[in-house]
C-alpha positions as CSV (number, residue, x, y, z in Angstrom):
1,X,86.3,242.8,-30.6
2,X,85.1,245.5,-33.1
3,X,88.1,247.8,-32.5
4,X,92.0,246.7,-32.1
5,X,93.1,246.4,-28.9
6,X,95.5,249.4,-27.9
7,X,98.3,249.0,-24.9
8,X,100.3,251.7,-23.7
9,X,103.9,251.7,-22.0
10,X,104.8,254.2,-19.4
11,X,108.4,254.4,-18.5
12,X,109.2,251.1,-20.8
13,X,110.1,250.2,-23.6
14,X,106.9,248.0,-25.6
15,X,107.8,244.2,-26.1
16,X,106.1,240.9,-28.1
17,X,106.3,239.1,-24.9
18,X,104.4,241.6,-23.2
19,X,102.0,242.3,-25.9
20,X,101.4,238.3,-26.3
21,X,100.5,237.4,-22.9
22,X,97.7,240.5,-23.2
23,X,96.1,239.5,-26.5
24,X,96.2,235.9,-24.8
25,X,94.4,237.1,-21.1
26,X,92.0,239.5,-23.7
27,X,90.9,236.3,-25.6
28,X,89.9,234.8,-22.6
29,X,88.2,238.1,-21.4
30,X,86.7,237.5,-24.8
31,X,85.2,234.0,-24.0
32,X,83.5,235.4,-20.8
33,X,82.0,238.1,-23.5
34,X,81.7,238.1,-27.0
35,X,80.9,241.6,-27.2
36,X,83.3,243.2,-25.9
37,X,83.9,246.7,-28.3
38,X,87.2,247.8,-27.2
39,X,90.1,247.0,-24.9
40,X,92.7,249.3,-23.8
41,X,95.3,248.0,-21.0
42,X,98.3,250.8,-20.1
43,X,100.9,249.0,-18.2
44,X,103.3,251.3,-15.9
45,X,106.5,250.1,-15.0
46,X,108.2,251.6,-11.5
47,X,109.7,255.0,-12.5
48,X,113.3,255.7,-13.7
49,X,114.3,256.6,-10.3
50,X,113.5,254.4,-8.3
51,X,116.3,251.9,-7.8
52,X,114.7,248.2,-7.4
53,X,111.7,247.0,-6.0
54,X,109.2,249.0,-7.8
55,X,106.0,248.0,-8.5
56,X,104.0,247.8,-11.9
57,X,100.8,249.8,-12.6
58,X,98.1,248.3,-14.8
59,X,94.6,249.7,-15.8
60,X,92.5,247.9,-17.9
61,X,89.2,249.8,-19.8
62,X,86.7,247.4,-21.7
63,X,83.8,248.6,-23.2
64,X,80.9,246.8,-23.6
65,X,77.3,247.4,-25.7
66,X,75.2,248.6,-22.4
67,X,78.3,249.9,-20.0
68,X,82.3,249.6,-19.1
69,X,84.3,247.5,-16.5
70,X,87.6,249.5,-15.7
71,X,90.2,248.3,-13.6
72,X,93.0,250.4,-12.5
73,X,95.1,247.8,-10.1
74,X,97.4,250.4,-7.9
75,X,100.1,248.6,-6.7
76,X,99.7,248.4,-2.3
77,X,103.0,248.2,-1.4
78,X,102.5,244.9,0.1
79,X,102.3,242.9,-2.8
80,X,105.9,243.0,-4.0
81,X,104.7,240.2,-6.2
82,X,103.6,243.1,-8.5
83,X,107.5,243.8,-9.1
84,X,107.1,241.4,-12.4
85,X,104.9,242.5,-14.6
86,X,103.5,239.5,-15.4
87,X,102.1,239.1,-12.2
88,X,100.7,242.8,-12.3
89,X,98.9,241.8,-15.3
90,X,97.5,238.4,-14.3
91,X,96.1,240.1,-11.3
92,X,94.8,242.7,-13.1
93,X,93.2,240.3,-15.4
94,X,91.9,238.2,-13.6
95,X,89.5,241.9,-11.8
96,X,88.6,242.6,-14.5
97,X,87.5,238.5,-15.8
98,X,85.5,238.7,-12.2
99,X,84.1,242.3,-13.4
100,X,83.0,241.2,-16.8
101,X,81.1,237.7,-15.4
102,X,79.3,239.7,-13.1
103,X,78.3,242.6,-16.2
104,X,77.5,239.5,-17.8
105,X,75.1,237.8,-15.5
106,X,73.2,241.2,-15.0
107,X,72.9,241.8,-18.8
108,X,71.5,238.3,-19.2
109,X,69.3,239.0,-16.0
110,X,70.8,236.5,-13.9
111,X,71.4,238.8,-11.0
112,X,71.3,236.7,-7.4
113,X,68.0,237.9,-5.7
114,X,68.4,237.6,-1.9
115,X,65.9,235.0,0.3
116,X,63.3,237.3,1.6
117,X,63.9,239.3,4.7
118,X,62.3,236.6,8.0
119,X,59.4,239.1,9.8
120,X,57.7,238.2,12.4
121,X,55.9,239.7,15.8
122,X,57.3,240.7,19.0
123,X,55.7,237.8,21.6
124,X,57.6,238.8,24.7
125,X,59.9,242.0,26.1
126,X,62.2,241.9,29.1
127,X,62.6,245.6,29.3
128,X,64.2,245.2,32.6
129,X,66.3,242.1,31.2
130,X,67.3,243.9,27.6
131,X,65.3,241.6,25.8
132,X,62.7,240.0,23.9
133,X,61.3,237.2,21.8
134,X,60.0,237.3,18.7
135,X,57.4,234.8,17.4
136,X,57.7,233.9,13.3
137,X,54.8,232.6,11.6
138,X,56.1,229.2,11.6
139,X,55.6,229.4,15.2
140,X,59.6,229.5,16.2
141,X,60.8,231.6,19.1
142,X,63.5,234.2,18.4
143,X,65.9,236.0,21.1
144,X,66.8,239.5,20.4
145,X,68.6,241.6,22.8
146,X,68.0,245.8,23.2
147,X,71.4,246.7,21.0
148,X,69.6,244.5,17.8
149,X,67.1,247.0,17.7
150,X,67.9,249.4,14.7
151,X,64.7,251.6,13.8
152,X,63.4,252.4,16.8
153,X,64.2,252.7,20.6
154,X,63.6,249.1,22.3
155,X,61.5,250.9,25.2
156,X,59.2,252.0,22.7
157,X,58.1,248.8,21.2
158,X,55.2,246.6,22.6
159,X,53.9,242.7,22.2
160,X,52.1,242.2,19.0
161,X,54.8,245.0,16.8
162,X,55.4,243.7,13.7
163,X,59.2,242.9,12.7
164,X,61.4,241.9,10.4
165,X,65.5,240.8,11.5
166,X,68.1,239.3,10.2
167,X,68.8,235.6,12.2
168,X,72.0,234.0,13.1
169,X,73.1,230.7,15.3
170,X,73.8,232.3,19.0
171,X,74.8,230.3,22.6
172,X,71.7,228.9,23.5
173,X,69.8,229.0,19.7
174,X,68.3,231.2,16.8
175,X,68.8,234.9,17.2
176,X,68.3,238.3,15.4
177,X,70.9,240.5,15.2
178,X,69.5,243.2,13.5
179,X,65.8,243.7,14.6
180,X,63.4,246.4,12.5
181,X,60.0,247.1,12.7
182,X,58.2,246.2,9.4
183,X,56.9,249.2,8.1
């Protein structure tokens, strides 16, 4: 990192221990990125008041060359695993690890690209029934029923319109669930 990393403590008292196990979760940020510019975690223990069962606060702000990944990791309620602070930060952590791979990847261009939407061309229509088939040009036969329709109104379609859906498993074979006309 170019700059030092800085950590605040709200309503504790700072501690080597603490302090450690971040520079030892950064480093490993680190490993994911060897650019990161600056980190700066703020770790929030329950407040004064509140007798036991509090939970621990912890944001975590990295900045990069092209961009930030912040995490702010609120504590739910349910998760009274938070109550050590430890496992507030290894959560925490372990966002913002998942944050940076995926800043990472884009940076480097390795961004998933989704398989192309399936089209095809309405071969059949049960208007009476509340559905129709679709033919793909690989010659399969697709169900889709009236309610998988999202573009347009099913009564207004007609054999030969042009498609594109989304296709899942269903009772009796391939089906679109989401049916739209290719435009």
């Amino acid at each position: 990192m170019q700059l030092p990393l800085q950590i605040t403590y709200r309503n504790m008292d700072s501690s080597a221990a603490v302090e450690a196990d971040i520079q030892g979760r950064v480093d490993k940020l680190e490993e994911i990125n060897s650019e990161i510019i600056s980190c700066k975690v703020v770790l929030e223990a329950p407040a004064k008041s509140q007798q036991q069962g509090g939970l621990f606060k912890v944001s975590i702000d990295l900045s990069c060359p092209e961009g930030k990944v912040v995490v702010n990791k609120e504590p739910s309620g349910k998760n009274k695993a938070h109550e050590d602070c430890y496992v507030a930060l290894r959560d925490a952590f372990r966002a913002a690890g998942r944050q940076l791979e995926k800043y990472s990847e884009r940076r480097r261009g390795e961004v998933k690209t989704h398989a192309e939407t399936p089209f095809g061309q309405i071969s059949y229509l049960a208007p009476m029934e509340d559905y129709g088939m679709i033919t793909t040009p690989d010659s399969r036969e697709i169900y889709f029923h009236r309610n998988s329709v999202h573009n347009a109104d099913f009564d207004s379609l007609a054999v030969g319109t042009q498609v594109t859906f989304n296709e899942e498993e269903g009772d009796k074979g391939p089906q679109a669930n989401v049916v739209k006309i290719k435009g």
